[in-house]
C-alpha positions in Angstrom: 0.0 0.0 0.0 1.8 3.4 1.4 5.1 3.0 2.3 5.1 3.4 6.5 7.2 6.5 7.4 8.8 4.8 10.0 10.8 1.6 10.2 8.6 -0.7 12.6 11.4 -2.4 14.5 13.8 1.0 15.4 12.1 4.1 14.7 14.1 4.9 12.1 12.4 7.7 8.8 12.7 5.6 6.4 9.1 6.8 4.3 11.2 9.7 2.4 13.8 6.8 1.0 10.9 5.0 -0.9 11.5 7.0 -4.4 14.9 7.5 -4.1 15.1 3.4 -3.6 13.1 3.1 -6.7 15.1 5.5 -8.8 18.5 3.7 -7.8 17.1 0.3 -8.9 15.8 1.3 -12.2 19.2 3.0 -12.6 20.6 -0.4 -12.2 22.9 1.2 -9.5 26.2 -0.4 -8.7 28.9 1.1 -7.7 31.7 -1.6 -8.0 29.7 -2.3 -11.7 28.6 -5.4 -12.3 30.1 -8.6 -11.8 30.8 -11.3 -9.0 31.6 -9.8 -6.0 31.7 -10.3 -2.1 32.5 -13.6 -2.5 29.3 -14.3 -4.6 28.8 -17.2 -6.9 26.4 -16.7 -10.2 23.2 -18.3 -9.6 21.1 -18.3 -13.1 17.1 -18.9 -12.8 14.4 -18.1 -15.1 11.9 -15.1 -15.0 8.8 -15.3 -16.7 9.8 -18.2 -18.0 11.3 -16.8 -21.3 14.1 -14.4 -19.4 17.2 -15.5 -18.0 17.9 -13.2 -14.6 21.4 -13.7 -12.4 19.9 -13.7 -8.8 23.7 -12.5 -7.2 23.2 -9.4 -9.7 19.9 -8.8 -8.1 21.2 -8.9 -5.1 23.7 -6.6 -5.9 22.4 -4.0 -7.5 19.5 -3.8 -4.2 22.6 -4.2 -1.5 23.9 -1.0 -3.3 20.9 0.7 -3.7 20.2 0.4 0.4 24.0 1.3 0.9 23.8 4.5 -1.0 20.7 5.5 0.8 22.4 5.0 4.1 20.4 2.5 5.3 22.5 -0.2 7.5 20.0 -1.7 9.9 18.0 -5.0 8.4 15.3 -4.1 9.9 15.3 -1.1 8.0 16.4 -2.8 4.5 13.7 -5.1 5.1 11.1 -2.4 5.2 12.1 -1.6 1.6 13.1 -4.4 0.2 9.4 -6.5 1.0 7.5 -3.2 0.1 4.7 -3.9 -2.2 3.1 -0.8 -3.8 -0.5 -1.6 -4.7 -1.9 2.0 -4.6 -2.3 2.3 -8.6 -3.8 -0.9 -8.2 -5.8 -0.3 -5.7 -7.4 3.0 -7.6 -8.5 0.8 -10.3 -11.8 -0.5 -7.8 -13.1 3.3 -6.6 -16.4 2.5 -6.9 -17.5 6.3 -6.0 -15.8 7.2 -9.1 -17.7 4.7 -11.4 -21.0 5.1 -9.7 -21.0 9.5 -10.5 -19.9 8.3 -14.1 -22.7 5.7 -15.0 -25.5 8.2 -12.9 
């Protein structure tokens, strides 16, 4: 839904980071580029089953976004990272909005 403006296990504002977080991964963000690193191996799955996706990528390219926005505490990455926005979803059923247009 909204993304809570607090983190729920330390307190820490964590609402304004939500944008930021999304910009960064659409950016593909890395900042040691891409590649194996930290000791990673490759793991290849498929996505949508037509796409090949490398999961230690993924990972990357989220541990750096959370780095770069300064946020160090799991509890805090785990507010972002499990996050789903279903807002523009959710506008799709306002029945107020279809009742005024078919009255």
């Amino acid at each position: 839904m909204i993304i809570p403006v607090r983190c729920f296990t330390c307190g820490k504002v964590i609402g304004n980071k939500w944008d930021l977080y999304l910009d960064l991964l659409q950016a593909d963000y890395t900042e040691g580029g891409s590649g194996k690193q930290r000791g990673e191996e490759r793991h290849w799955g498929l996505m949508a089953a037509t796409e090949m996706v490398c999961y230690a990528d993924l990972s990357m390219r989220t541990w750096d976004a959370l780095d770069a926005l300064g946020l160090v505490r799991y509890c805090c990455r785990r507010m972002l990272m499990t996050h789903v926005d279903l807002i523009e979803k959710l506008l799709n059923y306002n029945t107020l909005e279809k009742t005024e247009t078919a009255g």
